[in-house]
PQR file with spaces between the fields and no chain letter, atoms N, CA, C, O and H, PARSE charges and radii, in Angstrom:
ATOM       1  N    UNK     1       0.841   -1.170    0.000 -0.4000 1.5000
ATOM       2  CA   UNK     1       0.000    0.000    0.000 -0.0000 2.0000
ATOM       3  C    UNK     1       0.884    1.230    0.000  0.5500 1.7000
ATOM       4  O    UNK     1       1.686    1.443    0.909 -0.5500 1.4000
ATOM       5  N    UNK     2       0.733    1.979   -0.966 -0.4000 1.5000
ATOM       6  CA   UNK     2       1.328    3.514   -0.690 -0.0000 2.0000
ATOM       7  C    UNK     2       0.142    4.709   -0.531  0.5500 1.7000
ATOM       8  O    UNK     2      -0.885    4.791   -1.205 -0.5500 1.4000
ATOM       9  H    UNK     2       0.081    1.806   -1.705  0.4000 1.0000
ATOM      10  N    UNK     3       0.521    5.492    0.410 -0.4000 1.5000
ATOM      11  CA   UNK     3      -0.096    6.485    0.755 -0.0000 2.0000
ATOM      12  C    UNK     3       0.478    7.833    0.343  0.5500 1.7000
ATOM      13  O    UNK     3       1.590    8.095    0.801 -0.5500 1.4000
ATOM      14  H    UNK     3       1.355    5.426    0.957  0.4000 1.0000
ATOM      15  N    UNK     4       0.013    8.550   -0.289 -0.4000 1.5000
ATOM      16  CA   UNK     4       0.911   10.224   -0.620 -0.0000 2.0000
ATOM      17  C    UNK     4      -0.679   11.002   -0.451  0.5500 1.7000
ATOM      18  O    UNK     4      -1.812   10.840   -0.904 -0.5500 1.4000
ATOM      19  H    UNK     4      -0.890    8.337   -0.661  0.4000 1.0000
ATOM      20  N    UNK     5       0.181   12.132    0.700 -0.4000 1.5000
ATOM      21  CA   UNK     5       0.206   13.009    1.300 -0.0000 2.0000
ATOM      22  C    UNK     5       0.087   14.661    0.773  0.5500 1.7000
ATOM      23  O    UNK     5       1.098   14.982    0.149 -0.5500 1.4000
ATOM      24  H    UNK     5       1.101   12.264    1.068  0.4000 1.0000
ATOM      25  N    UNK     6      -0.535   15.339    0.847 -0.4000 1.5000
ATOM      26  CA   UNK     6      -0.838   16.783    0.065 -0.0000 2.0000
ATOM      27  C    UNK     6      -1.018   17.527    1.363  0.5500 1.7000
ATOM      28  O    UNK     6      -1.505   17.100    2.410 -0.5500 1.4000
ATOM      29  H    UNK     6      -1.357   15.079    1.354  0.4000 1.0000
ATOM      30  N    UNK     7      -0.414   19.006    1.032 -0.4000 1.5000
ATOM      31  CA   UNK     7      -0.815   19.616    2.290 -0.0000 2.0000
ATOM      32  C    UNK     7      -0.901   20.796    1.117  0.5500 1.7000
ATOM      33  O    UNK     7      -0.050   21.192    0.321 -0.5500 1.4000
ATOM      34  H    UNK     7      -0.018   19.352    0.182  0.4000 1.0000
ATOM      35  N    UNK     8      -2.342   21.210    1.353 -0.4000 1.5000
ATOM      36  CA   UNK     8      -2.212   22.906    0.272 -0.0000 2.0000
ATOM      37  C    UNK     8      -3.383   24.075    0.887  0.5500 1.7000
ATOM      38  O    UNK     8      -4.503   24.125    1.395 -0.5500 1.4000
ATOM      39  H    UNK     8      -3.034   20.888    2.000  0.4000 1.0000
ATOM      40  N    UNK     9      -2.256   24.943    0.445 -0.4000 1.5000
ATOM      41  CA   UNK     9      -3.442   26.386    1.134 -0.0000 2.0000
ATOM      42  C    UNK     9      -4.608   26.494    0.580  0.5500 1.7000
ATOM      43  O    UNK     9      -4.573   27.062   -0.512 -0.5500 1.4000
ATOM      44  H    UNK     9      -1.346   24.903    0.032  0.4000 1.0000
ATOM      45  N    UNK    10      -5.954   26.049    1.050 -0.4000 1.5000
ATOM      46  CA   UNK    10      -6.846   26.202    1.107 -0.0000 2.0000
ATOM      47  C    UNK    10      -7.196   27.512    0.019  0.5500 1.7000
ATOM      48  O    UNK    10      -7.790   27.387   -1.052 -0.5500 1.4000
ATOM      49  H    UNK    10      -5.983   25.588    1.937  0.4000 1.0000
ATOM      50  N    UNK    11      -6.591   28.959    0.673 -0.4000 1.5000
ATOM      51  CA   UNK    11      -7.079   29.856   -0.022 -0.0000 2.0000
ATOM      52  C    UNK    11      -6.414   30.292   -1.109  0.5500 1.7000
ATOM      53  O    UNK    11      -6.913   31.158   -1.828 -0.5500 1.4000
ATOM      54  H    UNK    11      -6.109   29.061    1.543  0.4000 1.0000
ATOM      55  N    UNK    12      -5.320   29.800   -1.341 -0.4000 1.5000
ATOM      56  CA   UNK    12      -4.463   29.988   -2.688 -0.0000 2.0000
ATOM      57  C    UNK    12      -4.371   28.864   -3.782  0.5500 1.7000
ATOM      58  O    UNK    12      -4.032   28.959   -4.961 -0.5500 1.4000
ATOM      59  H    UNK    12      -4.914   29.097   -0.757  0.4000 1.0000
ATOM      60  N    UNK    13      -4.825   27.627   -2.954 -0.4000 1.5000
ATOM      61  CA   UNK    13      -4.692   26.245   -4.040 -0.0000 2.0000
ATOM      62  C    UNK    13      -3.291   25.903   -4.271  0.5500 1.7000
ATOM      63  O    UNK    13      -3.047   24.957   -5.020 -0.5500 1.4000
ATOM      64  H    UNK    13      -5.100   27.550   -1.996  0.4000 1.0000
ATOM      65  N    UNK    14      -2.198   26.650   -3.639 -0.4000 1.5000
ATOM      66  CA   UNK    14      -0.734   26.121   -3.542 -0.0000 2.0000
ATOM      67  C    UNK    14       0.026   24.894   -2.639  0.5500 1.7000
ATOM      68  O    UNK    14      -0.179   24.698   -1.441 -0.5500 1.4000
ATOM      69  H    UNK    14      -2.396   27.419   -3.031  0.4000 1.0000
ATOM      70  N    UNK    15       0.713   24.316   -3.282 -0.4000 1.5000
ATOM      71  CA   UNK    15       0.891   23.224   -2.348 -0.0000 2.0000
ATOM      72  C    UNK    15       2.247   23.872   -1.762  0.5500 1.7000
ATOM      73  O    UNK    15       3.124   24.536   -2.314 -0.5500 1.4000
ATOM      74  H    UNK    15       0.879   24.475   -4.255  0.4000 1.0000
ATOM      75  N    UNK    16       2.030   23.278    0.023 -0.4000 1.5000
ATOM      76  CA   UNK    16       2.934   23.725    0.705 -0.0000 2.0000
ATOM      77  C    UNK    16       3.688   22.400    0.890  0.5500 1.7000
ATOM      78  O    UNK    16       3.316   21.244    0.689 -0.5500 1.4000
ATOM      79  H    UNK    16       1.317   22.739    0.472  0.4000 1.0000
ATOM      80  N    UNK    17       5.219   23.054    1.470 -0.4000 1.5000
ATOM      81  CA   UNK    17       6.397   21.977    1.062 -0.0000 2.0000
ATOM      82  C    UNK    17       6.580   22.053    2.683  0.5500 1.7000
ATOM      83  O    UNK    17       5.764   22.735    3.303 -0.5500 1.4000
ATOM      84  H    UNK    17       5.521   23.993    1.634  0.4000 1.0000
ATOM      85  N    UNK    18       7.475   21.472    3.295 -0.4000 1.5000
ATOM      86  CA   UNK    18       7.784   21.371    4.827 -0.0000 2.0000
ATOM      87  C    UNK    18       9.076   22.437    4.750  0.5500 1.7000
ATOM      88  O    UNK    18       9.523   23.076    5.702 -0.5500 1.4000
ATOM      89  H    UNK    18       8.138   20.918    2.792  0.4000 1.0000
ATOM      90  N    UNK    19       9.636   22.464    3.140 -0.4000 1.5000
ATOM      91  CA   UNK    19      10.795   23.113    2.965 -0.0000 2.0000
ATOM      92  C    UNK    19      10.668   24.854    2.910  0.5500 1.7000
ATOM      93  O    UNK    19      11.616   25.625    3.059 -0.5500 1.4000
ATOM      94  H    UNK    19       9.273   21.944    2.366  0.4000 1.0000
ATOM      95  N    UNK    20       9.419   25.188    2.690 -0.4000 1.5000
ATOM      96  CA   UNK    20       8.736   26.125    2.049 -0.0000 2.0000
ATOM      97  C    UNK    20       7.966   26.711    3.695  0.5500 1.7000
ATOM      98  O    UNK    20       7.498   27.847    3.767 -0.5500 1.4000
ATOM      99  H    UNK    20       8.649   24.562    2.569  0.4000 1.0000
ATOM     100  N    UNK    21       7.948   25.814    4.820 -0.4000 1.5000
ATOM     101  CA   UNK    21       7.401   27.028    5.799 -0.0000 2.0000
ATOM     102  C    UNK    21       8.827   27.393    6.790  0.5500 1.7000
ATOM     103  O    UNK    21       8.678   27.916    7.894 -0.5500 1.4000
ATOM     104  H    UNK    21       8.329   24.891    4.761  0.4000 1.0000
ATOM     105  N    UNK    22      10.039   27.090    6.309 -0.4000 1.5000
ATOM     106  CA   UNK    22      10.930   27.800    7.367 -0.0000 2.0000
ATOM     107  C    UNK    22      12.034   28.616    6.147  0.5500 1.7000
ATOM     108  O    UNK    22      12.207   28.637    4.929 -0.5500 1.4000
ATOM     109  H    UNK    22      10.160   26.665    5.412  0.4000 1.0000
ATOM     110  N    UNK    23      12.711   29.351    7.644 -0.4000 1.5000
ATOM     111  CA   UNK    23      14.280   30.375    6.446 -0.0000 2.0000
ATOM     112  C    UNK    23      14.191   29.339    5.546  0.5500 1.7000
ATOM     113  O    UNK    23      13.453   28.355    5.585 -0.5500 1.4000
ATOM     114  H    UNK    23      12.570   29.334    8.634  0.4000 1.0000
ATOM     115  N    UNK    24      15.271   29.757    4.479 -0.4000 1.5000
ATOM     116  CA   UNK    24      16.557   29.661    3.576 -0.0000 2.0000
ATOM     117  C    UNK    24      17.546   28.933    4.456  0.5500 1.7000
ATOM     118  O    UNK    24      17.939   27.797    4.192 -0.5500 1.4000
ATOM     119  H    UNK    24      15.870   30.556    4.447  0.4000 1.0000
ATOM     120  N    UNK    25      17.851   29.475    5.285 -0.4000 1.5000
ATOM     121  CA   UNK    25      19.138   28.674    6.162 -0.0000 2.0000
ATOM     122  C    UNK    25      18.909   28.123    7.523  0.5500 1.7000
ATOM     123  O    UNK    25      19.719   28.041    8.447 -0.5500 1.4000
ATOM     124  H    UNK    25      17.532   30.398    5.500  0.4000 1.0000
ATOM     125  N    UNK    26      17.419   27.688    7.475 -0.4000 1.5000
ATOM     126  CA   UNK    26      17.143   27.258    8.815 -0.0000 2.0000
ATOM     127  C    UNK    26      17.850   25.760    8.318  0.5500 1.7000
ATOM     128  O    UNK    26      18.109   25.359    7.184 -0.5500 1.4000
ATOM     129  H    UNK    26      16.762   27.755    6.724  0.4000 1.0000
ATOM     130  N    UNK    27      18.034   25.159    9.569 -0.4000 1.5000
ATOM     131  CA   UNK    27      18.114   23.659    9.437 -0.0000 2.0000
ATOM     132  C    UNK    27      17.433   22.718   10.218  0.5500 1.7000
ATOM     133  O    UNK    27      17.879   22.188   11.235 -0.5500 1.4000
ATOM     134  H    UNK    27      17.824   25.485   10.491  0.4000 1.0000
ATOM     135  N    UNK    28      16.069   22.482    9.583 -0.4000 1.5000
ATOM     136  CA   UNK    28      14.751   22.078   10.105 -0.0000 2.0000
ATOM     137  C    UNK    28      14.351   20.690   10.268  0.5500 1.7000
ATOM     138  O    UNK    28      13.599   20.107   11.049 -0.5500 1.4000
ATOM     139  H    UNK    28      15.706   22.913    8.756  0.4000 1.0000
ATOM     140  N    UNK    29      15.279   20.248    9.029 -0.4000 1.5000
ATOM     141  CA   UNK    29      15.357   18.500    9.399 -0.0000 2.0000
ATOM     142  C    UNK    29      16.246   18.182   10.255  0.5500 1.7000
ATOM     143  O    UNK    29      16.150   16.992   10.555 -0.5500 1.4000
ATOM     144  H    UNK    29      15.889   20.722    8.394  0.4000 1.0000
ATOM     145  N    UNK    30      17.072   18.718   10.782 -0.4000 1.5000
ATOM     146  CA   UNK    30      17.792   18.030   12.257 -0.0000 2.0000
ATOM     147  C    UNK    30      16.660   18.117   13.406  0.5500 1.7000
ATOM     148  O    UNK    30      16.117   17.181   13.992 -0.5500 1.4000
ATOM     149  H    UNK    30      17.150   19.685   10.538  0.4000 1.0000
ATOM     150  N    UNK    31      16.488   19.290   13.539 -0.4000 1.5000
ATOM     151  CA   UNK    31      15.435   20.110   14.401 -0.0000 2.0000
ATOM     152  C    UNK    31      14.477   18.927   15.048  0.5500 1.7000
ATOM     153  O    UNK    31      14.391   18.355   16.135 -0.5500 1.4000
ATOM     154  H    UNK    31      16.929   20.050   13.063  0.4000 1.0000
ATOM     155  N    UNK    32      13.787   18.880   13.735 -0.4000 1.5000
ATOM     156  CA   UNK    32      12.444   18.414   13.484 -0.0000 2.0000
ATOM     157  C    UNK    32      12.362   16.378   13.663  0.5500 1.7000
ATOM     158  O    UNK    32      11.477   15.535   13.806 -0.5500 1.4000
ATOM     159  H    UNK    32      13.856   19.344   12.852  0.4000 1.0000
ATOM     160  N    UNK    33      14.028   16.406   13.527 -0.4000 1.5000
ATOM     161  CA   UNK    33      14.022   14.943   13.402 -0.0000 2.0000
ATOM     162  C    UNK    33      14.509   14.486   14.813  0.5500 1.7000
ATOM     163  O    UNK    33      14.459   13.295   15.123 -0.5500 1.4000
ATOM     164  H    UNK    33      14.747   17.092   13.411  0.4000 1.0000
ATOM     165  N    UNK    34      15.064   15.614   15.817 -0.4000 1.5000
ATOM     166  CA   UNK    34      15.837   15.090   16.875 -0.0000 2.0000
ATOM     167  C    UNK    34      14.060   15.518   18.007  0.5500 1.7000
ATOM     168  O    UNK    34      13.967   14.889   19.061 -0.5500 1.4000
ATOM     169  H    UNK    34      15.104   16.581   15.565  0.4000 1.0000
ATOM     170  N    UNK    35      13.484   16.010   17.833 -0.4000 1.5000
ATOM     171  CA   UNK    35      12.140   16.137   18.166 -0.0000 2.0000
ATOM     172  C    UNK    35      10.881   14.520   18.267  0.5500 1.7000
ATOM     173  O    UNK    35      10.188   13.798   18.984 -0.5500 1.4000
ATOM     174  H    UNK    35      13.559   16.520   16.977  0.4000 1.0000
ATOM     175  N    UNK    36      11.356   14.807   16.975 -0.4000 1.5000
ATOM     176  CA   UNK    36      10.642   13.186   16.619 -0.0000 2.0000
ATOM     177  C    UNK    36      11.009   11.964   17.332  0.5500 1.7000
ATOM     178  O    UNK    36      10.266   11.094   17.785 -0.5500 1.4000
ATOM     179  H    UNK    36      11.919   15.393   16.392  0.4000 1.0000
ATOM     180  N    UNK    37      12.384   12.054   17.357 -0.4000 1.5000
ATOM     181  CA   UNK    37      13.234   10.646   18.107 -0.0000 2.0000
ATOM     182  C    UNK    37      12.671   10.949   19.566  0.5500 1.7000
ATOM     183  O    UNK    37      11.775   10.169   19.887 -0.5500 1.4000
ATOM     184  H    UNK    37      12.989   12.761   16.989  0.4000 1.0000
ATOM     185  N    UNK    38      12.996   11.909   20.523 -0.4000 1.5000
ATOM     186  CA   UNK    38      12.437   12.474   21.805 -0.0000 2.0000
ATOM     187  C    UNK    38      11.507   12.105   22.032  0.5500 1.7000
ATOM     188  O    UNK    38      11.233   11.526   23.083 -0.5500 1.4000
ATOM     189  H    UNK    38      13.725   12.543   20.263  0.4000 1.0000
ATOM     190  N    UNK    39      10.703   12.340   21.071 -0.4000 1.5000
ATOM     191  CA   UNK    39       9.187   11.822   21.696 -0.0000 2.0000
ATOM     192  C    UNK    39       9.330   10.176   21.196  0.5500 1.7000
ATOM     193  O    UNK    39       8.737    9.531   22.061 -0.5500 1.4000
ATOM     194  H    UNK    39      10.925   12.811   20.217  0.4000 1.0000
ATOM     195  N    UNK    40       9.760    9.434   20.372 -0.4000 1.5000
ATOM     196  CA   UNK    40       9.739    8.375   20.314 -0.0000 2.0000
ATOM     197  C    UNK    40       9.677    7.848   21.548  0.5500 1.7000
ATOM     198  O    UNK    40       8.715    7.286   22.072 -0.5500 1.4000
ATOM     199  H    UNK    40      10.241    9.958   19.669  0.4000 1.0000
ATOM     200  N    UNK    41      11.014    8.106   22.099 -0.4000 1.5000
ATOM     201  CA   UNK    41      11.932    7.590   23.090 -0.0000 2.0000
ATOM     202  C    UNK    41      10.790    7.777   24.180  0.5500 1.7000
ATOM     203  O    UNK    41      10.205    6.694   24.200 -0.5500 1.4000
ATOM     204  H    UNK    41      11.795    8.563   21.674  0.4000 1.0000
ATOM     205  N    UNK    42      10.300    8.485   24.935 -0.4000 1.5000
ATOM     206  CA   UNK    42       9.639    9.061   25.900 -0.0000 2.0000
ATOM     207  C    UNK    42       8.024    8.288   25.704  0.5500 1.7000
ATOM     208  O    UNK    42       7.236    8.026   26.612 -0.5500 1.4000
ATOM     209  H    UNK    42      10.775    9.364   24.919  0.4000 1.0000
ATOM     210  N    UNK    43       7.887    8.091   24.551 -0.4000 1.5000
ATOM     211  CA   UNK    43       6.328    7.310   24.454 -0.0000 2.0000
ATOM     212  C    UNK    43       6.689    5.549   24.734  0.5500 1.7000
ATOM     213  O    UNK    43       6.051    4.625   25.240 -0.5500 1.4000
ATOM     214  H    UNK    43       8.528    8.304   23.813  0.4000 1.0000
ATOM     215  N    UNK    44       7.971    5.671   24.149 -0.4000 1.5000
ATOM     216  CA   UNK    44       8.488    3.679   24.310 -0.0000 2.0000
ATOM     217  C    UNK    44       8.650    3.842   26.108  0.5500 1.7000
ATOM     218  O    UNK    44       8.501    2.771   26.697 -0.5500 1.4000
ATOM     219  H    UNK    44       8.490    6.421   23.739  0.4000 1.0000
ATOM     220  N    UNK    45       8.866    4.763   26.778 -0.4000 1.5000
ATOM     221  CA   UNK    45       9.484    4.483   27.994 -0.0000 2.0000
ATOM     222  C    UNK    45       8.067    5.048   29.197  0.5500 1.7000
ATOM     223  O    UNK    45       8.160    4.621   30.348 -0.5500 1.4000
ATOM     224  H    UNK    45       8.987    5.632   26.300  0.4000 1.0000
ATOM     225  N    UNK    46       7.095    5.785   28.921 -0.4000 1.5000
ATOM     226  CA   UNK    46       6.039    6.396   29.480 -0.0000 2.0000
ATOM     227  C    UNK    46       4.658    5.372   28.785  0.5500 1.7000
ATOM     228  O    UNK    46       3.646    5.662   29.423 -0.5500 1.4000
ATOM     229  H    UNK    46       7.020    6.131   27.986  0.4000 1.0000
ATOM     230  N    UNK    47       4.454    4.672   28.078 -0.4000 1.5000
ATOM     231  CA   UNK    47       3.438    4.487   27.401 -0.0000 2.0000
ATOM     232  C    UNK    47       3.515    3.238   26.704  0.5500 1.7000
ATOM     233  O    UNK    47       2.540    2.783   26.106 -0.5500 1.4000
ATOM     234  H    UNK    47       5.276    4.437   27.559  0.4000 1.0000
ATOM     235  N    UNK    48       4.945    2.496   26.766 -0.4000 1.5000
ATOM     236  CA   UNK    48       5.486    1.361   26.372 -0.0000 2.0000
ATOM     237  C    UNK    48       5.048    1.175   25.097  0.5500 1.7000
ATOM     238  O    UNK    48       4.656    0.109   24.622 -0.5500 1.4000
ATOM     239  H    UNK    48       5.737    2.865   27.252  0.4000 1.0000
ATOM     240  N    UNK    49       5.122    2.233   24.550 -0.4000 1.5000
ATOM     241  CA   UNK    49       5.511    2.021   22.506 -0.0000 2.0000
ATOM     242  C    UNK    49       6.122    1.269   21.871  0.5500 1.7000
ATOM     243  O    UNK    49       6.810    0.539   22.583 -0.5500 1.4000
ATOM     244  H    UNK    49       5.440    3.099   24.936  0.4000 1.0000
ATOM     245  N    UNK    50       6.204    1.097   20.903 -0.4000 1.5000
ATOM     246  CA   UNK    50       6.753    0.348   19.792 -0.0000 2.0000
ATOM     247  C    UNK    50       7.468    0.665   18.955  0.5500 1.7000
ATOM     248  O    UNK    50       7.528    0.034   17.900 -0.5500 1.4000
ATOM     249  H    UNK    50       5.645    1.690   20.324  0.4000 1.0000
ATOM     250  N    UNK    51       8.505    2.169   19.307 -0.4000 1.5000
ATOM     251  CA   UNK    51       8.673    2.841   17.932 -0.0000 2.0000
ATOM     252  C    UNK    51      10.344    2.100   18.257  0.5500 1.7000
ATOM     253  O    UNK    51      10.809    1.921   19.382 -0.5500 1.4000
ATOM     254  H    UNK    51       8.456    2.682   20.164  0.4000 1.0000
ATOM     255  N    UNK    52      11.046    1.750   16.905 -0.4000 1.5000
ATOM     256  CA   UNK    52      12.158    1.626   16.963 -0.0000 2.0000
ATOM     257  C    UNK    52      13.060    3.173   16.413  0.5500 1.7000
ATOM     258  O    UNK    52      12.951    3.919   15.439 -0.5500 1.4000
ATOM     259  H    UNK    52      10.668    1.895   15.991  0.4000 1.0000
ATOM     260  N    UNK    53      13.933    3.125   17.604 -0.4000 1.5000
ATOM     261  CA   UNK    53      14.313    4.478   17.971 -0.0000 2.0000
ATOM     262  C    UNK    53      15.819    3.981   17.006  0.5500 1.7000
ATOM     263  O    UNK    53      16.140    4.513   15.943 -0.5500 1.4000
ATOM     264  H    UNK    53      14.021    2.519   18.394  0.4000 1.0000
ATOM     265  N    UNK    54      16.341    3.212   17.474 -0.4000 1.5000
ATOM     266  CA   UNK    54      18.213    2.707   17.266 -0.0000 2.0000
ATOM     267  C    UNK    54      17.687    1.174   16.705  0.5500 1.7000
ATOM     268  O    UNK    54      16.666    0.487   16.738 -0.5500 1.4000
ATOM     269  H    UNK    54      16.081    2.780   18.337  0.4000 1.0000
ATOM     270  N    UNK    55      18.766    1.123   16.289 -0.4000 1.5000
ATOM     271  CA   UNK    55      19.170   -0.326   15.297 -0.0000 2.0000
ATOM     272  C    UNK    55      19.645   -1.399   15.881  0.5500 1.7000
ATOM     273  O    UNK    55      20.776   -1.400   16.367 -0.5500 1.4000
ATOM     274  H    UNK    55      19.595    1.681   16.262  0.4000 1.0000
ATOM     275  N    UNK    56      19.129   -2.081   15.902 -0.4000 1.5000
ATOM     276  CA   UNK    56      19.144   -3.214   16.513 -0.0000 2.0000
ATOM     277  C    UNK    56      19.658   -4.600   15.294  0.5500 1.7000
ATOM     278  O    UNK    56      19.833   -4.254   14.126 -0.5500 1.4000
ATOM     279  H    UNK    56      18.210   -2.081   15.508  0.4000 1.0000
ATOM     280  N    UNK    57      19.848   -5.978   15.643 -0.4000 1.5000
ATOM     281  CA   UNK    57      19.945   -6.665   14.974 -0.0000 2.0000
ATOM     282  C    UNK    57      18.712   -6.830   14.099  0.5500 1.7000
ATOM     283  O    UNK    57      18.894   -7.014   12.896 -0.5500 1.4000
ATOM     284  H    UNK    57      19.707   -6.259   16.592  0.4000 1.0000
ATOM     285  N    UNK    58      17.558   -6.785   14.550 -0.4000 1.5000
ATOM     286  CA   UNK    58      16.865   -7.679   13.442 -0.0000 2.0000
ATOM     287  C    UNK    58      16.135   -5.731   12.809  0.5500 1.7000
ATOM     288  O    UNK    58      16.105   -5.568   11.589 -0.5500 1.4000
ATOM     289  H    UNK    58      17.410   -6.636   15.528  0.4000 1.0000
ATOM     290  N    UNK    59      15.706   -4.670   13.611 -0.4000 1.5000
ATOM     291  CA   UNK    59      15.317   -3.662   12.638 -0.0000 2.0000
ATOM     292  C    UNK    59      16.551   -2.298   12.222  0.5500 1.7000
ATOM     293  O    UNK    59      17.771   -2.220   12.362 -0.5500 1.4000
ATOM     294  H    UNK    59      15.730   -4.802   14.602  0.4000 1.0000
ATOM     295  N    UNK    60      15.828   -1.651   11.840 -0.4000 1.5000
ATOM     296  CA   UNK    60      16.359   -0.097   11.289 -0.0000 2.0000
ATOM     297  C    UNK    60      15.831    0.992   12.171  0.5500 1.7000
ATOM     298  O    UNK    60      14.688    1.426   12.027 -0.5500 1.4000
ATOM     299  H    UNK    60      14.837   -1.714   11.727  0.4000 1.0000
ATOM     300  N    UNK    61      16.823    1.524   13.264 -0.4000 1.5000
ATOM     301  CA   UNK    61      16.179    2.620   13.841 -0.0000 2.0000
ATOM     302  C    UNK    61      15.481    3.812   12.972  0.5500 1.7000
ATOM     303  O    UNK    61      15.593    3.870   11.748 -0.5500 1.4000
ATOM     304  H    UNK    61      17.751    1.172   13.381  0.4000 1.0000
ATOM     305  N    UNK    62      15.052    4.365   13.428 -0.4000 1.5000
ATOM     306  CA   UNK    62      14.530    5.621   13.202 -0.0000 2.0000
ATOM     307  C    UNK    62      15.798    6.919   12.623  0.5500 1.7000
ATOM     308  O    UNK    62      16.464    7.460   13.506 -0.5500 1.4000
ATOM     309  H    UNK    62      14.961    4.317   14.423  0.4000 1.0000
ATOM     310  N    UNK    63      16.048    7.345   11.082 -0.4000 1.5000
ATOM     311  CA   UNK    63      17.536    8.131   10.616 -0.0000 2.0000
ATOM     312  C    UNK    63      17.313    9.063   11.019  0.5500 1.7000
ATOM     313  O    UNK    63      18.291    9.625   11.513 -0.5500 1.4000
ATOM     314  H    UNK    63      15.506    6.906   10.365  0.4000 1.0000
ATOM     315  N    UNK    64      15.822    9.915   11.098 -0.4000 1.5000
ATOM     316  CA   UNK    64      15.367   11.202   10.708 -0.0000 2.0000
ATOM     317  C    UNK    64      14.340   11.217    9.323  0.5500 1.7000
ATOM     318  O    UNK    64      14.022   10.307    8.558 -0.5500 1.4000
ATOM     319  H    UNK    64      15.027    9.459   10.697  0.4000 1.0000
ATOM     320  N    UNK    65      14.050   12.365    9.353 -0.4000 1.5000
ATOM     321  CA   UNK    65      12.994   12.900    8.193 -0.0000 2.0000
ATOM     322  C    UNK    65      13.998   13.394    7.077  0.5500 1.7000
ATOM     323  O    UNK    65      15.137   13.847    7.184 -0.5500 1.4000
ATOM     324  H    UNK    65      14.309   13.104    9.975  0.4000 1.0000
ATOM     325  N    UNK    66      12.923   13.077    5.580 -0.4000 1.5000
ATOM     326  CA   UNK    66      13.830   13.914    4.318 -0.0000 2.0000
ATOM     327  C    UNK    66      13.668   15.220    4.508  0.5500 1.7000
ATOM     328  O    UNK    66      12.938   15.732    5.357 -0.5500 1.4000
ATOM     329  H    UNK    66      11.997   12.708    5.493  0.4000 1.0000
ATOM     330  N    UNK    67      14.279   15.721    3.798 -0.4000 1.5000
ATOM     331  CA   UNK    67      14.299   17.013    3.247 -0.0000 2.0000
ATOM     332  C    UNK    67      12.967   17.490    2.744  0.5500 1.7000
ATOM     333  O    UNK    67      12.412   18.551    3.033 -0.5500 1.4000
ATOM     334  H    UNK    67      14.873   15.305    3.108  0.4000 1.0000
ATOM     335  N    UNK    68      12.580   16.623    2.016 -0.4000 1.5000
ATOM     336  CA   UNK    68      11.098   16.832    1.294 -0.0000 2.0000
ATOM     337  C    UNK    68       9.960   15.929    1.962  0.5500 1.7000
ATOM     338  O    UNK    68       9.037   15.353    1.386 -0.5500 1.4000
ATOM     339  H    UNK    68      13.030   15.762    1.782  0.4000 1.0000
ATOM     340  N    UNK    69      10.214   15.949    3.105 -0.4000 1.5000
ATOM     341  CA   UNK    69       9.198   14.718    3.513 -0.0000 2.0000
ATOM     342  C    UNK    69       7.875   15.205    3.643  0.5500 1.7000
ATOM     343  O    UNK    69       7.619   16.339    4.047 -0.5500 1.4000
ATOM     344  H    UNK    69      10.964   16.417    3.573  0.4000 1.0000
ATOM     345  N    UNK    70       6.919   14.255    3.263 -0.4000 1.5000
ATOM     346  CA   UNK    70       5.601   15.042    3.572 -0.0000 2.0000
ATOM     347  C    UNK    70       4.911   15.170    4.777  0.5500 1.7000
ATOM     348  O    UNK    70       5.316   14.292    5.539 -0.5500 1.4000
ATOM     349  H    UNK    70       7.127   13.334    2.935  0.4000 1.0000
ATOM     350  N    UNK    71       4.301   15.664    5.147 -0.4000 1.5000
ATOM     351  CA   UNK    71       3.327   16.146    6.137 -0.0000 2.0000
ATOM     352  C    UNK    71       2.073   16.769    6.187  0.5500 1.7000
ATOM     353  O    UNK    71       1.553   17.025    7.273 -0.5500 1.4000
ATOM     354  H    UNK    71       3.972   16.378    4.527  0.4000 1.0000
């Protein structure tokens, strides 16, 4: 199954990018990705989640978000 994702201004009909709501020189995928892991971590340890955070033998932790990732 693939799922794709649209996020667009309502009143302009433009599609917005994740890249497109911060600076030029922000750096939003570290930001945004060391955020993400945090709460991973904190829901596996408060709420006993499932998210794989780090790499283990048998999965693939969690790298971070693309550049263009959707939302």
């Amino acid at each position: 199954t693939k799922h794709s994702f649209y996020t667009i201004n309502k009143q302009t009909g433009e599609l917005l990018t994740l890249n497109g709501l911060f600076k030029d020189d922000a750096d939003y995928v570290s930001v945004l990705s060391d955020y993400i892991k945090t709460e991973m971590t904190r829901l596996n340890n408060e709420e006993g989640g499932m998210f794989w955070v780090e790499d283990d033998e048998f999965t693939e932790g969690f790298k971070g978000i693309k550049k263009d990732q959707n939302f």
